[in-house]
C-alpha positions in Angstrom: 0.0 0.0 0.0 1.3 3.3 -0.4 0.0 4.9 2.4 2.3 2.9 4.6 6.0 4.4 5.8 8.9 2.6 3.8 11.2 2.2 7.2 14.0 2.3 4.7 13.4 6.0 3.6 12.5 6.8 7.7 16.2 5.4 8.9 18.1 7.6 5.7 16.1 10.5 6.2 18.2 13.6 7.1 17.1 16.5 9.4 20.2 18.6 8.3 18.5 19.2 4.8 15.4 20.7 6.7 15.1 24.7 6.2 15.0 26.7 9.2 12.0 28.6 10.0 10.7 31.1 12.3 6.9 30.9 13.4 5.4 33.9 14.2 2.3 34.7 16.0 -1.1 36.4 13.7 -3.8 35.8 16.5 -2.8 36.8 19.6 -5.6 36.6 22.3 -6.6 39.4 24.2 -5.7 39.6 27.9 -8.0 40.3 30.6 -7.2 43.5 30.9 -7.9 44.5 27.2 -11.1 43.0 27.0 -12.2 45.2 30.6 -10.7 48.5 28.5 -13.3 47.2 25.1 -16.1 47.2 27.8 -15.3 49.9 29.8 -15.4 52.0 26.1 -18.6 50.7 25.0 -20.1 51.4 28.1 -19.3 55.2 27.8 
């Protein structure tokens, strides 16, 4: 089947040729504080 690992390719495979990458962030989750400033703004 081809769906199964060849344990062949998995003992060769090299981590050296991985690129390096940096993750960043996009949905940060408002803090307790934030969400007390949103409310104290729509209140006004």
């Amino acid at each position: 089947m081809a769906d199964k690992l060849d344990m062949g390719e998995m003992a060769s495979f090299d981590k050296a040729k991985l690129k390096k990458t940096e993750t960043q962030e996009k949905n940060t989750l408002l803090t307790k504080e934030t969400i007390e400033q949103v409310k104290r703004s729509e209140i006004s």
